[in-house]
N, CA, C and O atoms as a GROMACS GRO file, in nm:
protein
  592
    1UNK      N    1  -3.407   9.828  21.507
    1UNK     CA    2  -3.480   9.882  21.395
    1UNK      C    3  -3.390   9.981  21.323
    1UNK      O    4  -3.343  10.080  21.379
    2UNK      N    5  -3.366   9.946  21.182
    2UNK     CA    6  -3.350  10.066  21.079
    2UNK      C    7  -3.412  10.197  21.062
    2UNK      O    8  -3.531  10.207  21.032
    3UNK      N    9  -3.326  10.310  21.081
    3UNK     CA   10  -3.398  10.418  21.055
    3UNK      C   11  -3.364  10.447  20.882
    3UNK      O   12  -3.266  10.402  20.822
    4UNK      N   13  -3.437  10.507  20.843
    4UNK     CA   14  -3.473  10.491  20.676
    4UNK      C   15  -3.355  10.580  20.628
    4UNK      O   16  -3.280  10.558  20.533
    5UNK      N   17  -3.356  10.680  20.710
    5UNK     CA   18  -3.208  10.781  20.649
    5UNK      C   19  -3.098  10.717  20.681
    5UNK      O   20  -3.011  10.708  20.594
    6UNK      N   21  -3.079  10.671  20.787
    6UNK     CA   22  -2.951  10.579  20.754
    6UNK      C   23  -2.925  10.490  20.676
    6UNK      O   24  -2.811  10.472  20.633
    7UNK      N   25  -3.035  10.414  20.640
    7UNK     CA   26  -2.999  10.274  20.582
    7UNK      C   27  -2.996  10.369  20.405
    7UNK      O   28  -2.919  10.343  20.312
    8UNK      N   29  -3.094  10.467  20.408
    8UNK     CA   30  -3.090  10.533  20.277
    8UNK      C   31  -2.932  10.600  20.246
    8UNK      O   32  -2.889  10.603  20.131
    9UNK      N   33  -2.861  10.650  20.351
    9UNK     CA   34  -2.761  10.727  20.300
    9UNK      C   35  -2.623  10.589  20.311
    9UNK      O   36  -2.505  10.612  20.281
   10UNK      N   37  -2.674  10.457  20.360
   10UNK     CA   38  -2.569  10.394  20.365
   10UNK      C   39  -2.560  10.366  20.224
   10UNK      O   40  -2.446  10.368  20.180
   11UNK      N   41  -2.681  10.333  20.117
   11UNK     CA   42  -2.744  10.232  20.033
   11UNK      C   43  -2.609  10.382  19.939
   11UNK      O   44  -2.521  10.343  19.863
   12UNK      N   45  -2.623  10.502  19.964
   12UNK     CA   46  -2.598  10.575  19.900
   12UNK      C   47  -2.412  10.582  19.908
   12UNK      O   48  -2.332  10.594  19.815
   13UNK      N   49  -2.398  10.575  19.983
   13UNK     CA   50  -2.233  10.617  19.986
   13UNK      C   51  -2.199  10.439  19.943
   13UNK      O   52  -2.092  10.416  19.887
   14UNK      N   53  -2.293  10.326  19.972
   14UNK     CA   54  -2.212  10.188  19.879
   14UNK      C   55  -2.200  10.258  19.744
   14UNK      O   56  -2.088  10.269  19.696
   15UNK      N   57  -2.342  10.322  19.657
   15UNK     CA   58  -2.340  10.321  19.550
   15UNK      C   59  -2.216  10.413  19.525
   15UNK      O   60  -2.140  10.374  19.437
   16UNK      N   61  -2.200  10.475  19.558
   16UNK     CA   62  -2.100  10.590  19.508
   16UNK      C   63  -1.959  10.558  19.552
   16UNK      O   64  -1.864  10.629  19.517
   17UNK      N   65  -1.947  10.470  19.615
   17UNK     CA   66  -1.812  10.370  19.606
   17UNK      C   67  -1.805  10.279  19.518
   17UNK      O   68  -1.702  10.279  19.450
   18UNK      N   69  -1.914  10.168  19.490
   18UNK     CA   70  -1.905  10.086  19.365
   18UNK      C   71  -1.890  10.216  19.228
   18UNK      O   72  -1.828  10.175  19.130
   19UNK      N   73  -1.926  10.318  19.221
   19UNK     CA   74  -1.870  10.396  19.090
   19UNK      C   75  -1.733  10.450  19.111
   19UNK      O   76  -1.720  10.545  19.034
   20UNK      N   77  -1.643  10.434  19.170
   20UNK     CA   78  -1.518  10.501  19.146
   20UNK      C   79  -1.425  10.362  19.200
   20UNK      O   80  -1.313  10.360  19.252
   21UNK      N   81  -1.545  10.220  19.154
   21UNK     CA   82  -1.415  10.108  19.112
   21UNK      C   83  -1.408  10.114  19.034
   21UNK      O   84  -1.511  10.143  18.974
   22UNK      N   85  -1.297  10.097  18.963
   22UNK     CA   86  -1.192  10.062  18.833
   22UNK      C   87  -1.243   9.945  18.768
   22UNK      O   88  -1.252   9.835  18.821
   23UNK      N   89  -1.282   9.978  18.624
   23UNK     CA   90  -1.375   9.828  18.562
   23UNK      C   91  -1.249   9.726  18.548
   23UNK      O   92  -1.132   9.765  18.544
   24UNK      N   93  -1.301   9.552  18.537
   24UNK     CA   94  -1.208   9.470  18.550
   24UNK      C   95  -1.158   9.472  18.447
   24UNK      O   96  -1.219   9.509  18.346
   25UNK      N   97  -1.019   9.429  18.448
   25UNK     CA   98  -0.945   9.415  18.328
   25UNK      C   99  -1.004   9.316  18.200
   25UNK      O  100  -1.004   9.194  18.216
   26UNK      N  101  -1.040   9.359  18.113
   26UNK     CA  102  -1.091   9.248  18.025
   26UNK      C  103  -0.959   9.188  17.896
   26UNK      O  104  -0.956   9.081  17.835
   27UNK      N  105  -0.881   9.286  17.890
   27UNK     CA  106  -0.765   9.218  17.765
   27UNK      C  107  -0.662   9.112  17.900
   27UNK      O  108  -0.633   9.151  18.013
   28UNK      N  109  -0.634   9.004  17.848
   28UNK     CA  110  -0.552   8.912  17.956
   28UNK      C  111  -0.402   8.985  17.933
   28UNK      O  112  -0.382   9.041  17.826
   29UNK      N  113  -0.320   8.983  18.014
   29UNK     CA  114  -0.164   9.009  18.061
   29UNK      C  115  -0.071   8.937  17.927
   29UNK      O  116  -0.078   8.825  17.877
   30UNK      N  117  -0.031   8.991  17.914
   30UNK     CA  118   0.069   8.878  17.837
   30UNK      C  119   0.252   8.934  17.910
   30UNK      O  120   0.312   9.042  17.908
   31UNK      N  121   0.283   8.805  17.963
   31UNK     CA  122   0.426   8.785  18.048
   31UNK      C  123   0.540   8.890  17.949
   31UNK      O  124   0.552   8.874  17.828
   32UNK      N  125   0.590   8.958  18.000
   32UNK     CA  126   0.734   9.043  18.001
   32UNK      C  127   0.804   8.934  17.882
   32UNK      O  128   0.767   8.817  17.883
   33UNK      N  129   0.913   8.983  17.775
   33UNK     CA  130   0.983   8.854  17.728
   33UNK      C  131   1.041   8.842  17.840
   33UNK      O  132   1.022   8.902  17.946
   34UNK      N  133   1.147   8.727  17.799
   34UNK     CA  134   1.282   8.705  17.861
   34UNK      C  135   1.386   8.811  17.804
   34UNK      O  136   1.352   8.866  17.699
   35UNK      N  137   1.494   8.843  17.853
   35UNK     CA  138   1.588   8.939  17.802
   35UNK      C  139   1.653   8.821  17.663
   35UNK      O  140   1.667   8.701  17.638
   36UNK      N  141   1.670   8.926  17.618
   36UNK     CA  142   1.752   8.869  17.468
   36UNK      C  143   1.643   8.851  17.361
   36UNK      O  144   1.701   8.879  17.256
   37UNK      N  145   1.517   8.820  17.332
   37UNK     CA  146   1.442   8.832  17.240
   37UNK      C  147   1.425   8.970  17.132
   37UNK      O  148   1.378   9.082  17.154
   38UNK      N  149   1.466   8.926  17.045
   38UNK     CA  150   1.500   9.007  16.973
   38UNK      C  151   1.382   9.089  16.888
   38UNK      O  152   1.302   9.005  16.848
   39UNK      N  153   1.356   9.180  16.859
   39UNK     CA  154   1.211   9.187  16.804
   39UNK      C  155   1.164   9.124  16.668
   39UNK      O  156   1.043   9.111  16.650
   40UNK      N  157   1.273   9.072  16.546
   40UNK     CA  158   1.217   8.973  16.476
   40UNK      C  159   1.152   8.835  16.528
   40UNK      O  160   1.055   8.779  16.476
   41UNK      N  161   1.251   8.772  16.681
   41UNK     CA  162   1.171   8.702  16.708
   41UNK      C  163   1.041   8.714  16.775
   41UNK      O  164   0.965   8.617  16.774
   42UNK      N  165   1.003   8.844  16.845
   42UNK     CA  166   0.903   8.876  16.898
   42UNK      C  167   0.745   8.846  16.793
   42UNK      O  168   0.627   8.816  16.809
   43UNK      N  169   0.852   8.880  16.677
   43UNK     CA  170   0.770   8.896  16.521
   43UNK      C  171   0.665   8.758  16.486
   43UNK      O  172   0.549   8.718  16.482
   44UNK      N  173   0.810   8.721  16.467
   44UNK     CA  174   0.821   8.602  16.381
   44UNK      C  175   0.872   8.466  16.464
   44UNK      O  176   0.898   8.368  16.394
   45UNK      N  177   0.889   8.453  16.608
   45UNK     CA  178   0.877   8.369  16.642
   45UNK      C  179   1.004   8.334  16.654
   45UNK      O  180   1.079   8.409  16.593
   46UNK      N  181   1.070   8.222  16.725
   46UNK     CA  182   1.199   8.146  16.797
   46UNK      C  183   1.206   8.041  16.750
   46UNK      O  184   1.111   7.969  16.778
   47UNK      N  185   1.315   7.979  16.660
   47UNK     CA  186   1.350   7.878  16.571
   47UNK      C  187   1.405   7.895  16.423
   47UNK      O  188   1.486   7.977  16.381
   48UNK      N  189   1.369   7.838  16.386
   48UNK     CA  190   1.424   7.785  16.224
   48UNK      C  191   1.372   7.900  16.089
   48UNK      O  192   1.453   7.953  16.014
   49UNK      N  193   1.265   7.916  16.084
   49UNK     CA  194   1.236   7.987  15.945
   49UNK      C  195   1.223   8.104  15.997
   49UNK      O  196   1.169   8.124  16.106
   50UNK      N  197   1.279   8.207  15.912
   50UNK     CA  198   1.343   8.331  15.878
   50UNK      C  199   1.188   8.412  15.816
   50UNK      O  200   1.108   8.336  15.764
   51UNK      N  201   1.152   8.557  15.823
   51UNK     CA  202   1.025   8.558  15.752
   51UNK      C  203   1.032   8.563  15.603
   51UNK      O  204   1.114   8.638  15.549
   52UNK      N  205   0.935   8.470  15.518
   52UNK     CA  206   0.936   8.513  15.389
   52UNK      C  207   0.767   8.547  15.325
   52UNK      O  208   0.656   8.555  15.377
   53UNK      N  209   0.813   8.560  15.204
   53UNK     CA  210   0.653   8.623  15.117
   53UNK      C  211   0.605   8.463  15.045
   53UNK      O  212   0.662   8.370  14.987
   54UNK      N  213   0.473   8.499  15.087
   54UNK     CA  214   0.390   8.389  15.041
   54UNK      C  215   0.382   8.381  14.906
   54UNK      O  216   0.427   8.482  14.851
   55UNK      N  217   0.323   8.265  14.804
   55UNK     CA  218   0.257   8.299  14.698
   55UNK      C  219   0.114   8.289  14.694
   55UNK      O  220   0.058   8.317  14.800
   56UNK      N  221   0.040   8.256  14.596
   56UNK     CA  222  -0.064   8.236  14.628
   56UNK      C  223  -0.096   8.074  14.657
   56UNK      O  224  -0.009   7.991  14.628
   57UNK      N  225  -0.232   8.028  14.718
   57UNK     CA  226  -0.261   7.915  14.809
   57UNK      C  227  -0.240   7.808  14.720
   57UNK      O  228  -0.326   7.800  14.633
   58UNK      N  229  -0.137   7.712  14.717
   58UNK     CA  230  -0.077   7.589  14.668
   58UNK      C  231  -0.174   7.469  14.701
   58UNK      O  232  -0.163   7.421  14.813
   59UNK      N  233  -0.306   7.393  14.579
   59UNK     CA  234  -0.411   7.381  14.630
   59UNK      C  235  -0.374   7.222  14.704
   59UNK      O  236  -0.426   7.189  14.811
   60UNK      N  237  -0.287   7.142  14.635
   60UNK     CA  238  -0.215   7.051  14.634
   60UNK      C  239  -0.129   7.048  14.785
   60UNK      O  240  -0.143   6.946  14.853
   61UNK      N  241  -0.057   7.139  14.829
   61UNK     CA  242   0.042   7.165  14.941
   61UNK      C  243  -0.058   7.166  15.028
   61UNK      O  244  -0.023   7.098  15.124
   62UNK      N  245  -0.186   7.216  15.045
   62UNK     CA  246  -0.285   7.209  15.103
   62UNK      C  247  -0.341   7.136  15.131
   62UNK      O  248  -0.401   7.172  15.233
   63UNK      N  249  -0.372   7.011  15.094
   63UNK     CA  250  -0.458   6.929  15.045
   63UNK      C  251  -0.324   6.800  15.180
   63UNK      O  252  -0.356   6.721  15.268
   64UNK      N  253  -0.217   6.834  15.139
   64UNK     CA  254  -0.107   6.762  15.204
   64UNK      C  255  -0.149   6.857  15.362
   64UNK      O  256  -0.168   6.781  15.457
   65UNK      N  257  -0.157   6.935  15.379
   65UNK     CA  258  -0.183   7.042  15.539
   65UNK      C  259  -0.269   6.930  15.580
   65UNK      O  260  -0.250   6.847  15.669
   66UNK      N  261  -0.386   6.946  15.481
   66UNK     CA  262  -0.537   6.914  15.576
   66UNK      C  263  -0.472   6.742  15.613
   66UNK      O  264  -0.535   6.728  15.718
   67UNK      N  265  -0.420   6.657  15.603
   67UNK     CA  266  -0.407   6.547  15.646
   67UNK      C  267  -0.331   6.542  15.712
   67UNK      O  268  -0.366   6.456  15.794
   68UNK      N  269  -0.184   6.600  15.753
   68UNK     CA  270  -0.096   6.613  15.871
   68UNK      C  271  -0.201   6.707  15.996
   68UNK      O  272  -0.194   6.701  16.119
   69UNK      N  273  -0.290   6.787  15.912
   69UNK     CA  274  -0.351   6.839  16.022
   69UNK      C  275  -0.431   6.803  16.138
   69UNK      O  276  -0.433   6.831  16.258
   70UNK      N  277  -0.537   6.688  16.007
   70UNK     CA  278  -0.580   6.607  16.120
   70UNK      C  279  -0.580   6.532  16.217
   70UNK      O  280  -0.648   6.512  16.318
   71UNK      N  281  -0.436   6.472  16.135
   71UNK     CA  282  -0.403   6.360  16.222
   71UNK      C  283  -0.343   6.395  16.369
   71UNK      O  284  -0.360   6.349  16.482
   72UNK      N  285  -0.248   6.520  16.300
   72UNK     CA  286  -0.190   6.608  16.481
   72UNK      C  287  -0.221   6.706  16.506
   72UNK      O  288  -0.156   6.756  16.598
   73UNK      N  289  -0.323   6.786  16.453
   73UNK     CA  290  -0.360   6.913  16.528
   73UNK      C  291  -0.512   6.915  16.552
   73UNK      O  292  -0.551   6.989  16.642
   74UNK      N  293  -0.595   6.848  16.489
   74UNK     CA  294  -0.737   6.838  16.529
   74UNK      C  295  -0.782   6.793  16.625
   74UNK      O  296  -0.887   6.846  16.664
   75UNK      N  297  -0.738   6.703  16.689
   75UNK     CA  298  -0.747   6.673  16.832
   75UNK      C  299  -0.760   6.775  16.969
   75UNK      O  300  -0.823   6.761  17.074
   76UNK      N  301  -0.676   6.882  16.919
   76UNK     CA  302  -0.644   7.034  17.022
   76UNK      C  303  -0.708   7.178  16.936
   76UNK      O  304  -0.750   7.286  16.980
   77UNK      N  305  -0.698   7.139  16.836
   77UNK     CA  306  -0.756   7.279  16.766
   77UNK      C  307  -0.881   7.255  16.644
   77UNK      O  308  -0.896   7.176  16.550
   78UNK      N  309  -0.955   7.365  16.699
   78UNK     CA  310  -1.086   7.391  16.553
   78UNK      C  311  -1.049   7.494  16.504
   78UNK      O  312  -0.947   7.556  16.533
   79UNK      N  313  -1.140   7.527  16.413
   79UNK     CA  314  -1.107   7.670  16.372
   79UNK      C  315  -1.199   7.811  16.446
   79UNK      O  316  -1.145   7.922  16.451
   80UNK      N  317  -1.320   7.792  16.491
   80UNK     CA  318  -1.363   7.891  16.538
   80UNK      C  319  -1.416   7.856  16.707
   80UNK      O  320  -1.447   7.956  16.771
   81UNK      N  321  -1.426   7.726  16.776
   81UNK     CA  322  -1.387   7.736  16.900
   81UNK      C  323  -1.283   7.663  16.984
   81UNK      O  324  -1.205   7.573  16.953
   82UNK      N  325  -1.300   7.714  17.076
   82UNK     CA  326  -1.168   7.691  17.162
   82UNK      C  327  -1.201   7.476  17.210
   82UNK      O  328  -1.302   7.406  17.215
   83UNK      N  329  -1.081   7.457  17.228
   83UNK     CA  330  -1.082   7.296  17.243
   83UNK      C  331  -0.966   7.285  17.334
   83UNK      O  332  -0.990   7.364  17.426
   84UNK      N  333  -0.874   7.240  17.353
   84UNK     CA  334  -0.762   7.204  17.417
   84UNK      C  335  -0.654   7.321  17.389
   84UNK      O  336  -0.574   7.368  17.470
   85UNK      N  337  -0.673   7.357  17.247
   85UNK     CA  338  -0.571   7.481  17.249
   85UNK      C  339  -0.689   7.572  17.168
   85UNK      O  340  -0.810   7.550  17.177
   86UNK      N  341  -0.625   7.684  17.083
   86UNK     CA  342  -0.664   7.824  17.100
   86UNK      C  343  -0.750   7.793  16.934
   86UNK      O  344  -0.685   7.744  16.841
   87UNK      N  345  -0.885   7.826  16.921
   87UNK     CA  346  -0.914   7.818  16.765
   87UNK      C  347  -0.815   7.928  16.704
   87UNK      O  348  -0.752   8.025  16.745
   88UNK      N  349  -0.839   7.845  16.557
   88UNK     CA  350  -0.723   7.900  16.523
   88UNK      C  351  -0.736   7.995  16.368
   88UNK      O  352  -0.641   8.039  16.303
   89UNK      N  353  -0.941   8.012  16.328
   89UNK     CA  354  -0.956   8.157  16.294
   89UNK      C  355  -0.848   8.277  16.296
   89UNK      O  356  -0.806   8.339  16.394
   90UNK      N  357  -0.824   8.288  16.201
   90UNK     CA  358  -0.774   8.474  16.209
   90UNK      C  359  -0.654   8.435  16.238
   90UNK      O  360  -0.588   8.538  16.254
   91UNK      N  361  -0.572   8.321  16.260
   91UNK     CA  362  -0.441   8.349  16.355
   91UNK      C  363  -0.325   8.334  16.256
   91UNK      O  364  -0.212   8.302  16.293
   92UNK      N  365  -0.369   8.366  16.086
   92UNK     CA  366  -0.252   8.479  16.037
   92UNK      C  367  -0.311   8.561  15.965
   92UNK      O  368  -0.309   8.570  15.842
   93UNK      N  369  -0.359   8.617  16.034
   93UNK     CA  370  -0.402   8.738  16.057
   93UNK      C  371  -0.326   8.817  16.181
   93UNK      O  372  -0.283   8.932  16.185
   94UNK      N  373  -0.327   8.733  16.260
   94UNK     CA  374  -0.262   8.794  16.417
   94UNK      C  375  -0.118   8.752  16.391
   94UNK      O  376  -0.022   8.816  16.434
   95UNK      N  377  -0.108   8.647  16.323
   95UNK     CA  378   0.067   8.658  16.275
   95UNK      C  379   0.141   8.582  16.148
   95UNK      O  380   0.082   8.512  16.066
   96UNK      N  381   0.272   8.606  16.149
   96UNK     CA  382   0.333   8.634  16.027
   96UNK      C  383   0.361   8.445  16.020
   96UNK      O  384   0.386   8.370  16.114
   97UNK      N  385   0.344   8.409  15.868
   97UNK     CA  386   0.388   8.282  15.827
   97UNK      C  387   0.481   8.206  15.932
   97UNK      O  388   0.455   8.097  15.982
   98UNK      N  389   0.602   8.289  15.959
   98UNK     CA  390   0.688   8.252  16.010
   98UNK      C  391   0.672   8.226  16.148
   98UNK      O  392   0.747   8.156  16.217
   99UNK      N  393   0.587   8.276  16.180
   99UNK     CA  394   0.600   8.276  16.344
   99UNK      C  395   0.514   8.125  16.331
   99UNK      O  396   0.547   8.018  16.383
  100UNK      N  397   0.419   8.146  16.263
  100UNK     CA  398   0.304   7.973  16.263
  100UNK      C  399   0.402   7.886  16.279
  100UNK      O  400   0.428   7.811  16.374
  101UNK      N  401   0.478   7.911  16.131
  101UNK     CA  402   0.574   7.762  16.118
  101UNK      C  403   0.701   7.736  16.260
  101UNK      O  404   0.748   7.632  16.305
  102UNK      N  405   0.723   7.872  16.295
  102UNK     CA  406   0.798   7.831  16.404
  102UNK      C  407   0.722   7.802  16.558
  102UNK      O  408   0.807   7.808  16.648
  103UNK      N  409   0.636   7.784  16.590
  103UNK     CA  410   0.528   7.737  16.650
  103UNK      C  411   0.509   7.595  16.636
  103UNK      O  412   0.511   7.528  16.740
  104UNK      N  413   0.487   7.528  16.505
  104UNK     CA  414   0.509   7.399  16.478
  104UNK      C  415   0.606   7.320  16.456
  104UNK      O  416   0.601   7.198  16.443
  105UNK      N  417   0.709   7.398  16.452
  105UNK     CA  418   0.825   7.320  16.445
  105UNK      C  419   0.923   7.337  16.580
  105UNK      O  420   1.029   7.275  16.571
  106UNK      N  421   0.905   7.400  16.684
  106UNK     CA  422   0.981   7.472  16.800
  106UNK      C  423   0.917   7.483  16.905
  106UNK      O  424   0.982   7.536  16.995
  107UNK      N  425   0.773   7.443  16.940
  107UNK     CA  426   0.708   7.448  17.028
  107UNK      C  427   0.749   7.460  17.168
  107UNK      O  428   0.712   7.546  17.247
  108UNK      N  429   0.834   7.358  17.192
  108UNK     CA  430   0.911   7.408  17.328
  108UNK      C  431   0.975   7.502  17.370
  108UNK      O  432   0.948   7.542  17.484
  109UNK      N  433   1.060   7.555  17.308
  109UNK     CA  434   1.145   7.685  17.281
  109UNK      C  435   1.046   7.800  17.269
  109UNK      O  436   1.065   7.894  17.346
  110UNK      N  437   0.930   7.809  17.174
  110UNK     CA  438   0.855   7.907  17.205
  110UNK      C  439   0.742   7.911  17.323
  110UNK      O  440   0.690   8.010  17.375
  111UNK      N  441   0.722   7.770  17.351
  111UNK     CA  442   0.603   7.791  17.517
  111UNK      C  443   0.709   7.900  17.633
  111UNK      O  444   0.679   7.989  17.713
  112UNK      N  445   0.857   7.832  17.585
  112UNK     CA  446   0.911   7.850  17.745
  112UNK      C  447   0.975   7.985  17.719
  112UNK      O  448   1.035   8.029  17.818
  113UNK      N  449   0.978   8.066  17.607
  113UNK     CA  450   1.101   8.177  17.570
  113UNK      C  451   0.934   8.330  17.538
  113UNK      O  452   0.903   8.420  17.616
  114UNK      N  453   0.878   8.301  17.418
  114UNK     CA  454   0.801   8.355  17.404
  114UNK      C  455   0.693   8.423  17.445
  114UNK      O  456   0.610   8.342  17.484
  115UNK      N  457   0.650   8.549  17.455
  115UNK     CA  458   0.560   8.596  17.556
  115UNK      C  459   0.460   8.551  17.519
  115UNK      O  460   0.423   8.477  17.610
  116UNK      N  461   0.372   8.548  17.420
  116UNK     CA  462   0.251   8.531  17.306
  116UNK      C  463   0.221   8.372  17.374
  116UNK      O  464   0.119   8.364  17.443
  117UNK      N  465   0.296   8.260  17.358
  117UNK     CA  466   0.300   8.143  17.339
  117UNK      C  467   0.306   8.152  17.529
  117UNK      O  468   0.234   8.065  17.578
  118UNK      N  469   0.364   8.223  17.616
  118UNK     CA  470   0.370   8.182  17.723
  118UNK      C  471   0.221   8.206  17.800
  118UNK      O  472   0.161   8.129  17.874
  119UNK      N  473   0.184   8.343  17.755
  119UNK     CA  474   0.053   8.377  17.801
  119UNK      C  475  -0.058   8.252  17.814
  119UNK      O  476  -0.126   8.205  17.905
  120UNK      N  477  -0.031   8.210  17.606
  120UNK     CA  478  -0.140   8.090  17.546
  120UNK      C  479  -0.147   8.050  17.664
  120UNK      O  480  -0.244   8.070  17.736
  121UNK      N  481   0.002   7.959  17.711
  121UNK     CA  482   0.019   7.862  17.797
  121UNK      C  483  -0.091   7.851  17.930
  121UNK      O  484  -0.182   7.772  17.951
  122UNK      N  485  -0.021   8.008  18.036
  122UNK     CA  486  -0.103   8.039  18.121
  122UNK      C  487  -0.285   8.060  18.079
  122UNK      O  488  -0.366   8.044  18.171
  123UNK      N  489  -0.308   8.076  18.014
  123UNK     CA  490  -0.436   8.046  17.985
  123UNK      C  491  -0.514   7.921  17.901
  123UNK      O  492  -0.636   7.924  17.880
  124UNK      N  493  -0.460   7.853  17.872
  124UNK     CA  494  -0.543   7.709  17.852
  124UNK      C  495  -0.459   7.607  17.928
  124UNK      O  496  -0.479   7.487  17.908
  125UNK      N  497  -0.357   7.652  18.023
  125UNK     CA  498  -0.321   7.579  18.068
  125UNK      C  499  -0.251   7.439  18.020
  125UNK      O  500  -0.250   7.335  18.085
  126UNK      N  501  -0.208   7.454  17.923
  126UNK     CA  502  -0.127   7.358  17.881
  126UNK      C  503  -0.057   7.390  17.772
  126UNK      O  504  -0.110   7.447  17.677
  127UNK      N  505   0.112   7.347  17.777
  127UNK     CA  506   0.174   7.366  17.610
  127UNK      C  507   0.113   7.314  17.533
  127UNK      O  508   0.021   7.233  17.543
  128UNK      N  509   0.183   7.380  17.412
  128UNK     CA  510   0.158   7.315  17.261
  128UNK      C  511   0.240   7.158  17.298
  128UNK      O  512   0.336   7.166  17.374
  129UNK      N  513   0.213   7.056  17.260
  129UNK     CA  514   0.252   6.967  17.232
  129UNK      C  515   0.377   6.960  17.090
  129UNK      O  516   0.358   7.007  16.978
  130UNK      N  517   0.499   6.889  17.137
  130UNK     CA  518   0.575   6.882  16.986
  130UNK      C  519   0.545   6.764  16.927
  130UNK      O  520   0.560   6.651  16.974
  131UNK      N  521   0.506   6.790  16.834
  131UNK     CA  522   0.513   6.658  16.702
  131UNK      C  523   0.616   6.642  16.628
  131UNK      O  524   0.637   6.546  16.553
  132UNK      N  525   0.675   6.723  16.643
  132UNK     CA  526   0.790   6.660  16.590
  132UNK      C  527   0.776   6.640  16.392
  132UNK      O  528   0.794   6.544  16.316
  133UNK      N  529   0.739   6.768  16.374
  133UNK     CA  530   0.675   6.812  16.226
  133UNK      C  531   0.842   6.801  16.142
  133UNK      O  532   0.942   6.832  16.207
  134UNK      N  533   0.852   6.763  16.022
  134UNK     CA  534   0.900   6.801  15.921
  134UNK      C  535   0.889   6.934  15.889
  134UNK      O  536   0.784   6.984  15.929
  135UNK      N  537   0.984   7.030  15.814
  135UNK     CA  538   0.985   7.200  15.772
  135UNK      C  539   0.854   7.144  15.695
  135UNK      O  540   0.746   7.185  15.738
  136UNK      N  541   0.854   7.044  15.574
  136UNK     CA  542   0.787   7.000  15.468
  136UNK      C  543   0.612   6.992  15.508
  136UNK      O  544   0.509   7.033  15.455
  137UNK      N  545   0.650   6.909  15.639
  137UNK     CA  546   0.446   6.916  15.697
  137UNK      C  547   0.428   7.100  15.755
  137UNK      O  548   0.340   7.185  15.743
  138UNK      N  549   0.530   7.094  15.803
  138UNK     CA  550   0.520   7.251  15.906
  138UNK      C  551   0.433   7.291  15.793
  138UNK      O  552   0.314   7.280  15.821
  139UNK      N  553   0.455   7.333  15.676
  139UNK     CA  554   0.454   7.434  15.547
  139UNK      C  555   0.321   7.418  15.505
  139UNK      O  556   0.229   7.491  15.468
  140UNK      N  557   0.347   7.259  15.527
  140UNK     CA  558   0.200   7.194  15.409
  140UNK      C  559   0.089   7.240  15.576
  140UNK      O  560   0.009   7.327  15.540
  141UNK      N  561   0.080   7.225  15.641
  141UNK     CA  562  -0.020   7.294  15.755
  141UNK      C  563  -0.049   7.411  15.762
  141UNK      O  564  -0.160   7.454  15.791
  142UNK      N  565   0.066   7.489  15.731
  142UNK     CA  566   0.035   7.651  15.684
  142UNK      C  567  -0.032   7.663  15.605
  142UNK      O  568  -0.142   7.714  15.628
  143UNK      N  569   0.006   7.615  15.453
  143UNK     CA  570  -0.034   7.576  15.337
  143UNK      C  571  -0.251   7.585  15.359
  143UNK      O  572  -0.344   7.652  15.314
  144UNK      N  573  -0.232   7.478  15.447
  144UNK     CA  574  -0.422   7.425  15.478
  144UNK      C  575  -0.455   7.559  15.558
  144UNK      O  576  -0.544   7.634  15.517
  145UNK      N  577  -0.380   7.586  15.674
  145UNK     CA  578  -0.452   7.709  15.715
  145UNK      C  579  -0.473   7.818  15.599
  145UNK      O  580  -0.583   7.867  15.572
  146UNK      N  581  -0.375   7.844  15.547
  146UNK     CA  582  -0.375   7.960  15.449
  146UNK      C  583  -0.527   7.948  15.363
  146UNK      O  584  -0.607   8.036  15.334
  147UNK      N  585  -0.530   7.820  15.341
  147UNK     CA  586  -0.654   7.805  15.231
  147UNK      C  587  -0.813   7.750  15.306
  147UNK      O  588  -0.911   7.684  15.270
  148UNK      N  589  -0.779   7.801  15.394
  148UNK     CA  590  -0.900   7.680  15.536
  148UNK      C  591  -1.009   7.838  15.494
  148UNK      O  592  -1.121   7.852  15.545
   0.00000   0.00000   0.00000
């Protein structure tokens, strides 16, 4: 048989141990770079385009996005939930032209070099796939996001 003050002062010292745990981490880790990443590429991403200034949304260049888009990126990405890879809402907002386009055109180089892209990885569990984009589709996909 339980005596009531014990089981009362046990009930009491759990509670007052569950308050001085440490709440769980809710932002995910993102991996250390590799040495040598430079902070433009941290920026702007590992590969080919350099950062530049947009103009305004090219409705035409766009119009060319949304059909390379579908054909190779809708399969893995929506815009506001998650599918095979990451929706892709807000995400230049979270980054610079350049880093997108080098994402689509460098995918391998950035899953395996990049912290951002390595994290993605560890959490949906799978690379970006390369398609093997033209600079010309890379752009025209930016292009559709820009105007999505």
């Amino acid at each position: 048989m339980h005596h009531p003050i014990v089981l009362s002062s046990l009930l009491a010292v759990l509670a007052l141990g569950a308050c001085e745990m440490p709440a769980p981490e809710t932002s995910r880790a993102v991996p250390s770079a590799p040495a040598g990443l430079s902070d433009a590429q941290l920026e702007h991403g590992i590969g080919p385009i350099e950062p530049f200034v947009l103009p305004g949304v090219n409705s035409a260049l766009a119009a060319e996005g949304e059909k390379s888009f579908t054909l190779k990126c809708a399969s893995c990405h929506q815009w506001e939930a998650r599918l095979v890879g990451p929706p892709l809402a807000g995400a230049l907002e979270r980054r610079s032209p350049a880093f997108v386009m080098n994402v689509l055109l460098n995918p391998d180089e950035m899953g395996k070099k990049h912290p951002e892209m390595m994290a993605q990885r560890e959490e949906y569990g799978v690379a970006m796939p390369n398609q093997f984009l033209s600079r010309d589709e890379a752009r025209a996909i930016l292009e559709y996001m820009r105007g999505k």
